[in-house]
C-alpha positions as CSV (number, residue, x, y, z in Angstrom):
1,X,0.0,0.0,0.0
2,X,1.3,3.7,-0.5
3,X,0.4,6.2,1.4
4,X,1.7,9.9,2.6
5,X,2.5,12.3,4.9
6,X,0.3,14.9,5.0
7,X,-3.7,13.3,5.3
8,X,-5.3,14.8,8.4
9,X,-8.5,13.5,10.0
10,X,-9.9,17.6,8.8
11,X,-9.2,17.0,5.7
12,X,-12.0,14.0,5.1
13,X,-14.5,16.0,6.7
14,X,-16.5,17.3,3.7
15,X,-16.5,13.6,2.3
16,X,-17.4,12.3,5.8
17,X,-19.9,14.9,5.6
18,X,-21.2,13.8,2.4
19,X,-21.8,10.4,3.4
20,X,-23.9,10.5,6.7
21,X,-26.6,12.3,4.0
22,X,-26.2,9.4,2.1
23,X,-26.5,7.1,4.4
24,X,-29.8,8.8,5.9
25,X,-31.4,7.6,3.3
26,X,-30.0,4.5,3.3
27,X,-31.4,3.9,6.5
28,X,-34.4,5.3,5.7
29,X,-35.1,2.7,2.6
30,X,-34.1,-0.1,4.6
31,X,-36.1,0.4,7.6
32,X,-39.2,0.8,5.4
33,X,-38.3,-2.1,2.8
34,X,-36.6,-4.7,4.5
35,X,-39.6,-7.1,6.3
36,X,-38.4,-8.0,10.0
37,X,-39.8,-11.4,9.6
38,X,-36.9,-12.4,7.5
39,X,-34.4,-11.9,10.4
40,X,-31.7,-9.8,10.0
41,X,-30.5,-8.0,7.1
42,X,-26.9,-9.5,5.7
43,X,-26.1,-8.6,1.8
44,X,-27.3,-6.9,-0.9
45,X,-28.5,-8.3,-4.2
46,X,-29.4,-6.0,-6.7
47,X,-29.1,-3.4,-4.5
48,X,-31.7,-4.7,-2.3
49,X,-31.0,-5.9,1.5
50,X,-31.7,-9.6,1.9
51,X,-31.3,-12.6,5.2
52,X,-28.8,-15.0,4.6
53,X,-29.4,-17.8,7.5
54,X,-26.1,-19.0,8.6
55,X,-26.2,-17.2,12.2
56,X,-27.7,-14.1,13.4
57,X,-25.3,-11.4,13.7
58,X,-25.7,-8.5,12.0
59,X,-29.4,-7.5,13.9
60,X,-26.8,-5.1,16.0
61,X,-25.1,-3.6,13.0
62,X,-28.9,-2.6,11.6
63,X,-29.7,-0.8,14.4
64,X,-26.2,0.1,15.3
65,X,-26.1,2.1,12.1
66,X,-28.8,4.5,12.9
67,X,-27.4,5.2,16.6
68,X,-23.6,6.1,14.4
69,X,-25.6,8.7,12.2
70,X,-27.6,10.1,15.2
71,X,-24.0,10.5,17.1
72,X,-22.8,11.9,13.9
73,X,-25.4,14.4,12.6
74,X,-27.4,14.9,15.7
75,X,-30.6,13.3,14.5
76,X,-32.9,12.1,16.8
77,X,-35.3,10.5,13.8
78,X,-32.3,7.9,14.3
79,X,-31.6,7.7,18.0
80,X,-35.5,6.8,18.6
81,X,-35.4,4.2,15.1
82,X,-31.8,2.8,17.5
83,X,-33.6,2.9,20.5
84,X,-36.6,1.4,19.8
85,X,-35.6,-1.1,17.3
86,X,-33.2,-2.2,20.2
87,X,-35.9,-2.9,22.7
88,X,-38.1,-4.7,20.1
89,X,-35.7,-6.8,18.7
90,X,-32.4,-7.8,20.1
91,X,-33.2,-9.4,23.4
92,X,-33.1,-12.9,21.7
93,X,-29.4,-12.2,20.8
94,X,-28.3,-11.2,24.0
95,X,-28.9,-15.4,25.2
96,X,-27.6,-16.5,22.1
97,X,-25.7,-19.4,23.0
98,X,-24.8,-20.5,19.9
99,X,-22.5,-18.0,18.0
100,X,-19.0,-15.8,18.8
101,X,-20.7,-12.7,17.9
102,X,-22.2,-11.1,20.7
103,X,-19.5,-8.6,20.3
104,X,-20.5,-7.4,17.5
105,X,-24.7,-8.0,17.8
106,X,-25.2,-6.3,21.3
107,X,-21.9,-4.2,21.7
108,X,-23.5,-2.3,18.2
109,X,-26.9,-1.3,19.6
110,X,-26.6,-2.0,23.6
111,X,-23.3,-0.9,23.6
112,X,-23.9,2.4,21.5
113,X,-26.9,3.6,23.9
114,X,-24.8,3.3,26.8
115,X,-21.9,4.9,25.4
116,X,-24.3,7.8,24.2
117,X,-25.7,8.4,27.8
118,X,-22.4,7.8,29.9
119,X,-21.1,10.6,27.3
120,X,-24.1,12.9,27.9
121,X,-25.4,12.5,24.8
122,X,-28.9,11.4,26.0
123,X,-30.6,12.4,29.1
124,X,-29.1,10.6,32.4
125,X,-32.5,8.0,32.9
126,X,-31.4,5.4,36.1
127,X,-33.7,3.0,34.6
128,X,-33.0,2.8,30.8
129,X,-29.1,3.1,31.9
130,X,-30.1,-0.4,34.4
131,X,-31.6,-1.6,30.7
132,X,-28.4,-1.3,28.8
133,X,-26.1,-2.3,32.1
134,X,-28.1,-5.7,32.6
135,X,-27.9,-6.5,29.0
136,X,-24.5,-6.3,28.4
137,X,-23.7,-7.6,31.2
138,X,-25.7,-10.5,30.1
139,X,-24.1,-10.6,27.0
140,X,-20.5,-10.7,28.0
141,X,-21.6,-13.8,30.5
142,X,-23.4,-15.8,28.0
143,X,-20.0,-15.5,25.6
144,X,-17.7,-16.4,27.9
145,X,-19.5,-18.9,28.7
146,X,-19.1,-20.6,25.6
147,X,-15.4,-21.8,26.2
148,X,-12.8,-25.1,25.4
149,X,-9.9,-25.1,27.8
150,X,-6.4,-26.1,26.9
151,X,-3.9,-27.9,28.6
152,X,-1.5,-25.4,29.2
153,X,-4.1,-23.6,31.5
154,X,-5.4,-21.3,28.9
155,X,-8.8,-21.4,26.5
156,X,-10.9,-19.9,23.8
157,X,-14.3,-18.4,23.3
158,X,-15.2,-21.2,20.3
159,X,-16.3,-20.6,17.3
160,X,-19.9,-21.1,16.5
161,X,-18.1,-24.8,14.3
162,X,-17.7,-26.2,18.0
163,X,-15.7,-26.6,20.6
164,X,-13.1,-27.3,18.5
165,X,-13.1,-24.2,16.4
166,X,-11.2,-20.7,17.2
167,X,-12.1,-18.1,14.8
168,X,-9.6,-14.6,14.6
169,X,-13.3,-13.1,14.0
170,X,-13.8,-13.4,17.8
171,X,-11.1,-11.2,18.9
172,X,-13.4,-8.2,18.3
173,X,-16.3,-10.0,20.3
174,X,-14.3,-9.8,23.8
175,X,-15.5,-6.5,23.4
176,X,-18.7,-7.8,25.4
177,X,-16.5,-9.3,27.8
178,X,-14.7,-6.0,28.5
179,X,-17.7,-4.2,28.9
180,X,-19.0,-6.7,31.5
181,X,-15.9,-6.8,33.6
182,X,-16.6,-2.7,33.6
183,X,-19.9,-3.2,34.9
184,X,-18.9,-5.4,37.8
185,X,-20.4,-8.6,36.1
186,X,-19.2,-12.4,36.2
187,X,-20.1,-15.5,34.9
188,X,-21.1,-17.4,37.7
189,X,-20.7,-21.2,36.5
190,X,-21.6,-24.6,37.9
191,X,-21.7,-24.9,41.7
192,X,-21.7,-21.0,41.7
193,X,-17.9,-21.0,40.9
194,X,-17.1,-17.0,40.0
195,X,-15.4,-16.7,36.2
196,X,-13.6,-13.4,35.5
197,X,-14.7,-12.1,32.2
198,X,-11.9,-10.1,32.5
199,X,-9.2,-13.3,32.6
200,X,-11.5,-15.2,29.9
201,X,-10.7,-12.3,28.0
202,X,-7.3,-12.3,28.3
203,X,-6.6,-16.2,27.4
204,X,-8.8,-15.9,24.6
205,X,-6.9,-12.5,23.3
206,X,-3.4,-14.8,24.4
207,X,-4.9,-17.8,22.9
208,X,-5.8,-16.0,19.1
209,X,-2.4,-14.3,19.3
210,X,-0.3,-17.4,19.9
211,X,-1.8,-19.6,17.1
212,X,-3.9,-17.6,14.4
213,X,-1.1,-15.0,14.3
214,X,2.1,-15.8,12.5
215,X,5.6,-14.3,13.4
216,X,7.9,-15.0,10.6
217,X,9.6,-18.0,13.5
218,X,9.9,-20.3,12.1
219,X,6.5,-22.4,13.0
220,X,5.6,-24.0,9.5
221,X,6.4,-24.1,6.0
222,X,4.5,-20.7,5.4
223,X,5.4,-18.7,8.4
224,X,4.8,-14.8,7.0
225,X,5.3,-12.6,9.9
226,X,1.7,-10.7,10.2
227,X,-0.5,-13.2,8.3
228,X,-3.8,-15.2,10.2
229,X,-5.5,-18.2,9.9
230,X,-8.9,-17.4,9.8
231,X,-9.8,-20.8,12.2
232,X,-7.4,-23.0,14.3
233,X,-8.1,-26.5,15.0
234,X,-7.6,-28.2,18.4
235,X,-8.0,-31.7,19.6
236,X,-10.7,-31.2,22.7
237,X,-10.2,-34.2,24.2
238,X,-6.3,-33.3,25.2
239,X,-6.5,-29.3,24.9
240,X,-4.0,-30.1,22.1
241,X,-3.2,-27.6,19.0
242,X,-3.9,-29.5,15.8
243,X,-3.8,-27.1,12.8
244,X,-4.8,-24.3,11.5
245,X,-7.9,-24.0,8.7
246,X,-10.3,-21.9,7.1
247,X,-14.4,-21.5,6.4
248,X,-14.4,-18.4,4.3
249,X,-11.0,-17.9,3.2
250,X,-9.2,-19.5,0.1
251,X,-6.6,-21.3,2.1
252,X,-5.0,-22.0,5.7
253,X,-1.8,-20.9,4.3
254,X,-3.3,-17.9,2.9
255,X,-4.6,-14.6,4.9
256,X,-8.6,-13.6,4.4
257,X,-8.3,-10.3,4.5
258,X,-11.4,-9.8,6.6
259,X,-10.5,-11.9,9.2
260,X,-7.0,-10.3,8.9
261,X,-8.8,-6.7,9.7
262,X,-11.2,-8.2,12.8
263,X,-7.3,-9.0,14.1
264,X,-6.1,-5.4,13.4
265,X,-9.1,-3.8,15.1
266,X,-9.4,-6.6,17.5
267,X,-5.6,-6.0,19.2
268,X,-5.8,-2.5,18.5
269,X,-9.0,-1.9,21.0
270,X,-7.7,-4.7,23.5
271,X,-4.2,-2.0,23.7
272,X,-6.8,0.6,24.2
273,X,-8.6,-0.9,26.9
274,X,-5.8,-2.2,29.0
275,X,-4.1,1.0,28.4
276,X,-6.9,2.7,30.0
277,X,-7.5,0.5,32.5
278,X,-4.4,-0.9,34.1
279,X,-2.7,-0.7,36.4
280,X,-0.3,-2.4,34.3
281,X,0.4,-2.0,31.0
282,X,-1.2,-4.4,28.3
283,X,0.4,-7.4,28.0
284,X,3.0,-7.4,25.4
285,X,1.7,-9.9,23.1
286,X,-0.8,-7.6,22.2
287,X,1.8,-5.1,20.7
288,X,3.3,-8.0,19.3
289,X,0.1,-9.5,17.1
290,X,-1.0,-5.8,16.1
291,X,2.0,-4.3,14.6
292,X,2.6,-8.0,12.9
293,X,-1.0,-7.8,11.5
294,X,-1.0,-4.6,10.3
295,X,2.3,-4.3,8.8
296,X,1.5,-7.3,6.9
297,X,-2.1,-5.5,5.4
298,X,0.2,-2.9,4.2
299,X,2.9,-5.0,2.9
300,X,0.2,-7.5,0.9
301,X,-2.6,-4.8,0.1
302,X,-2.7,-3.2,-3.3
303,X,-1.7,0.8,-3.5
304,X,-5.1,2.1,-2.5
305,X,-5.2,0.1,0.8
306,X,-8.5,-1.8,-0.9
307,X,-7.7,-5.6,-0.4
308,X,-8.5,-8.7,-2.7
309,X,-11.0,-10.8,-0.5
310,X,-7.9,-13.3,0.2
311,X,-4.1,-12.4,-0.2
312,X,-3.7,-16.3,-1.8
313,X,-6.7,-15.6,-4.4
314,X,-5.7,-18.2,-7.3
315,X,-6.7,-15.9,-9.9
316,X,-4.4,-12.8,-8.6
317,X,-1.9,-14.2,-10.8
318,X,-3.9,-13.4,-13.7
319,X,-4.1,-9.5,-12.8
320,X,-1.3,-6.8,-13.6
321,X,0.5,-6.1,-10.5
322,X,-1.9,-6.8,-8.4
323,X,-0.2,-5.0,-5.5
324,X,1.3,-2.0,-7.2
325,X,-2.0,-0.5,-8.5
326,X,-5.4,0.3,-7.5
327,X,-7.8,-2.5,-6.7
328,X,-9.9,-3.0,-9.2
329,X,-13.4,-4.3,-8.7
330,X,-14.4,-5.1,-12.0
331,X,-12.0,-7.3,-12.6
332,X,-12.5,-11.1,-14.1
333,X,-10.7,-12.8,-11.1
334,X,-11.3,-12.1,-8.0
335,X,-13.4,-9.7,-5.7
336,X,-12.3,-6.7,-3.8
337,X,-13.4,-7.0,0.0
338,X,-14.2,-3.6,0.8
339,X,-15.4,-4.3,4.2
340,X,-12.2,-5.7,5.0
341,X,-10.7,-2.1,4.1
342,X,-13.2,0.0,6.3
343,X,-12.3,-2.6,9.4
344,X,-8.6,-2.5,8.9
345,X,-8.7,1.4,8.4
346,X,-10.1,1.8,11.9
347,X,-7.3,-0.6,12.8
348,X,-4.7,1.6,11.6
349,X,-5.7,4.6,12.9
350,X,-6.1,3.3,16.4
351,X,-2.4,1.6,16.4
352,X,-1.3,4.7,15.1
353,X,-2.6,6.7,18.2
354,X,-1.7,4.2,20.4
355,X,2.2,4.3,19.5
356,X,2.4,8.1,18.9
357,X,3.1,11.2,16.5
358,X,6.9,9.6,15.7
359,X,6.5,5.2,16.1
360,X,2.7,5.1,14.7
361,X,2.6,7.7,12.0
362,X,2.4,4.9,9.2
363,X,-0.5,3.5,10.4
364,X,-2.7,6.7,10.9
365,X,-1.5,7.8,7.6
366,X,-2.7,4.7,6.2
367,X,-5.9,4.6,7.8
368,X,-6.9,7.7,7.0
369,X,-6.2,7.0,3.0
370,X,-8.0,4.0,2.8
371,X,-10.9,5.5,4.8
372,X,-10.5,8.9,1.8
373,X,-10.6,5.9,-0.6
374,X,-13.5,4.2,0.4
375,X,-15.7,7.4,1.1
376,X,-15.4,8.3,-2.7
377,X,-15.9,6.1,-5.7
378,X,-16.0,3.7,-6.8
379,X,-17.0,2.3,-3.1
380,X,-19.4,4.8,-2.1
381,X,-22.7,4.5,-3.1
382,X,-24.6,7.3,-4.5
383,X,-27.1,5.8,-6.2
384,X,-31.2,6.4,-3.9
385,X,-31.9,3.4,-5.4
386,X,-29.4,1.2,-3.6
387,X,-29.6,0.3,0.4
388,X,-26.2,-0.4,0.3
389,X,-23.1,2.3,1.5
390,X,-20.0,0.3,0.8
391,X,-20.0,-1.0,-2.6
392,X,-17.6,-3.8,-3.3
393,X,-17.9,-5.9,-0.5
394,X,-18.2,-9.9,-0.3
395,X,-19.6,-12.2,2.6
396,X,-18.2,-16.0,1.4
397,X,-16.6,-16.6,-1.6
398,X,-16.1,-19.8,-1.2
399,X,-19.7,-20.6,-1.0
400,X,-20.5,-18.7,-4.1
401,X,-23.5,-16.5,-1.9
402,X,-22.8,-13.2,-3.6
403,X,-24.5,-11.7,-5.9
404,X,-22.8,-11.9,-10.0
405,X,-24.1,-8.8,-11.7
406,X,-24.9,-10.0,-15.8
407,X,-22.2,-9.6,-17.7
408,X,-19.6,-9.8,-14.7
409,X,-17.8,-13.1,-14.0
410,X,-16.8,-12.1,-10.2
411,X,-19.1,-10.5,-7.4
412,X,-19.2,-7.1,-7.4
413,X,-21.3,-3.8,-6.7
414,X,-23.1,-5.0,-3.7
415,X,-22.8,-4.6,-0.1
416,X,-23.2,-5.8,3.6
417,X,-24.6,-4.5,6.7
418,X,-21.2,-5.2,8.3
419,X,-19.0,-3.2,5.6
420,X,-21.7,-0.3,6.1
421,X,-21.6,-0.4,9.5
422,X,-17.5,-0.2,9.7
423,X,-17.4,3.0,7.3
424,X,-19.9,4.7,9.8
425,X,-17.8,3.8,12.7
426,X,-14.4,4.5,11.0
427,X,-15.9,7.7,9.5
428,X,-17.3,8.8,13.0
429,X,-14.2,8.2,14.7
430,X,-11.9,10.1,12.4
431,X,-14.9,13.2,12.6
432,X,-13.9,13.4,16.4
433,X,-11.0,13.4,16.1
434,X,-11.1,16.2,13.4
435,X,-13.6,18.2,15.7
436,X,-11.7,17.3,18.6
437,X,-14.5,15.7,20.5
438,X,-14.2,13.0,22.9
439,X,-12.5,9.8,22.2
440,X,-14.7,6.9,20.3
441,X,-14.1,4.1,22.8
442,X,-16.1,0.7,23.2
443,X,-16.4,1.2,27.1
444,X,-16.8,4.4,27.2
445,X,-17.3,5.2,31.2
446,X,-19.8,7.4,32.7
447,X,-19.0,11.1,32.9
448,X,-20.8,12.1,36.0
């Protein structure tokens, strides 16, 4: 990827500007189109939001969305659609026992509201703030509880494959974990034993970091310092590491560059919070595993910090210096991924906060071009007709479940609630820090 030295989070104000309009009406379309019997809105086809049943987890992204364009712009036509969709229709995720995600489900809507009141941003209320508290501290219990143990003493939060299964997707879900350790909250499991969230949270961070990150040491055939597995493998009845594989990436050997940026945003945050909240500093493997993953998103990514869905792609080879240009979504071989872009951006930028002005420079400057990038075309959508906001994006390739426009022979053109929701976020935390307002945090705590 190339990038400069001179983007500052001001100068993508007018294009941030330009797409919370955009994405009113986006909103707007999809609240009055999509029918909530379907479950929860996943992809585009055509241009049109449809349910793709595989597990529910982007209910909180929906909703989420409208409570990003009401922090953004003010709005309150979105904070009552957030609120009120929130109460009518998330409850069932926050006891979903079967999926990694609650992260990203409850932390998106439950997680916003609170944020929004702890930050003044709604009227203090002691009984809607009790509402949001005893959800997510729900939430964060009914993750953790979903856990393999190893036999070196540490564990996972398992994928939604089994017990057997670690996903790098689920680094961004101890989100919920955090949050309930902030509120006091513990799993309390069989014969009342008391779980820390907060040490669940850290074996599972220690876990992903030791086996779905590479270092460039040496451990296989196709060690590349910065590059995940999307999945790792472990034998449950010994706690024993087996191998690592993949569900919607091209190969274990290869990186899917979403599950590459849910690493880069994942250890980003965890720095954050421990930061934050010490009293000692974050453990060093989390230094370790983001500067690896992110380093290696800009050493793999083409020029315009867009990536290829999967940096082992078999028809890459058949584009033009793939790397050295401009992604190009219309190709014949392979899709873009641009919700991998808007996840990884917000990745950057973070790292590059974290490390300072001299040591993290190269990662703000390249998370604020990619995020320039994708708020212009041909990723942003301008077109009424379409629900989508991020053009470009892709959900599994391997499957074959996007959308083919005529006369293309790769997906392309559509969207997903997750890529939509990421530019929001990414584009609302580079507008603070433009207009200097308070830091966009995941736990943010209450001001008064």
């Amino acid at each position: 990827m190339k990038t400069s030295a001179t983007l500052q989070p001001k100068d993508l104000l007018p294009a941030i500007r330009r797409m919370w309009a955009l994405s009113a009406a986006k909103i707007r379309r999809i609240e009055k189109n999509f029918p909530a019997a379907s479950g929860a809105p996943v992809f585009t086809v055509r241009g049109r939001y449809t349910a793709r049943g595989w597990t529910e987890w982007t209910q909180g992204f929906q909703f989420g969305s409208a409570l990003l364009q009401f922090d953004a712009t003010g709005d309150r036509e979105f904070l009552e659609l957030g609120r009120r969709r929130t109460v009518e229709r998330m409850a069932p995720h926050l006891t979903h026992f079967g999926v990694h995600d609650h992260g990203f489900n409850n932390l998106s809507a439950y997680g916003n509201l609170l944020r929004l009141m702890n930050e003044g941003r709604l009227p203090e209320n002691e009984f809607e703030r009790n509402f949001y508290e005893v959800a997510l501290k729900v939430s964060g219990a009914v993750q953790a509880k979903r856990w393999t143990a190893l036999a070196d003493g540490g564990g996972y939060v398992h994928s939604f494959n089994g017990p057997h299964s670690l996903f790098i997707d689920t680094l961004r879900s101890m989100r919920a974990l955090a949050v309930s350790h902030r509120l006091g909250h513990a799993l309390l499991d069989e014969n009342d034993r008391k779980v820390s969230l907060l040490d669940r949270l850290l074996q599972h961070a220690a876990t992903t970091a030791r086996y779905v990150v590479y270092y460039g040491e040496g451990r296989d055939a196709y060690d590349v310092r910065g590059r995940v597995a999307q999945e790792v493998l472990f034998n449950v009845t010994n706690g024993a590491y087996r191998c690592p594989s993949t569900q919607q990436g091209y190969s274990p050997f290869s990186a899917w560059t979403r599950g590459l940026a849910w690493g880069m945003l994942g250890f980003a945050e965890l720095l954050e919070f421990f930061a934050a909240h010490g009293p000692d500093a974050p453990p060093p493997f989390l230094l370790k595993a983001a500067r690896a993953t992110c380093d290696f998103y800009l050493e793999n990514t083409p020029a315009d910090g867009i990536p290829y869905w999967d940096t082992g792609a078999p028809g890459l080879v058949r584009l033009r210096d793939p790397l050295g240009r401009p992604a190009d979504p219309f190709n014949d071989h392979e899709p873009v991924d641009s919700s991998a872009a808007a996840i990884a951006a917000q990745g950057l930028l973070r790292l590059g906060r974290f490390l300072g002005a001299r040591r993290g420079s190269r990662y703000a400057q390249a998370g604020l071009a990619i995020l320039r990038n994708l708020l212009n075309a041909p990723y942003l959508s301008a077109d009424p007709r379409h629900e989508g906001l991020l053009l470009h994006s892709v959900y599994h390739r391997p499957n074959g479940w996007d959308y083919i426009p005529p006369g293309r022979k790769v997906p392309c053109g559509e969207s997903s609630m997750w890529g939509d929701y990421h530019l929001r976020e990414a584009a609302l935390y580079a507008q603070r820090l433009a207009e200097k307002q308070p830091y966009l945090t995941f736990w943010s705590e209450r001001t008064s």
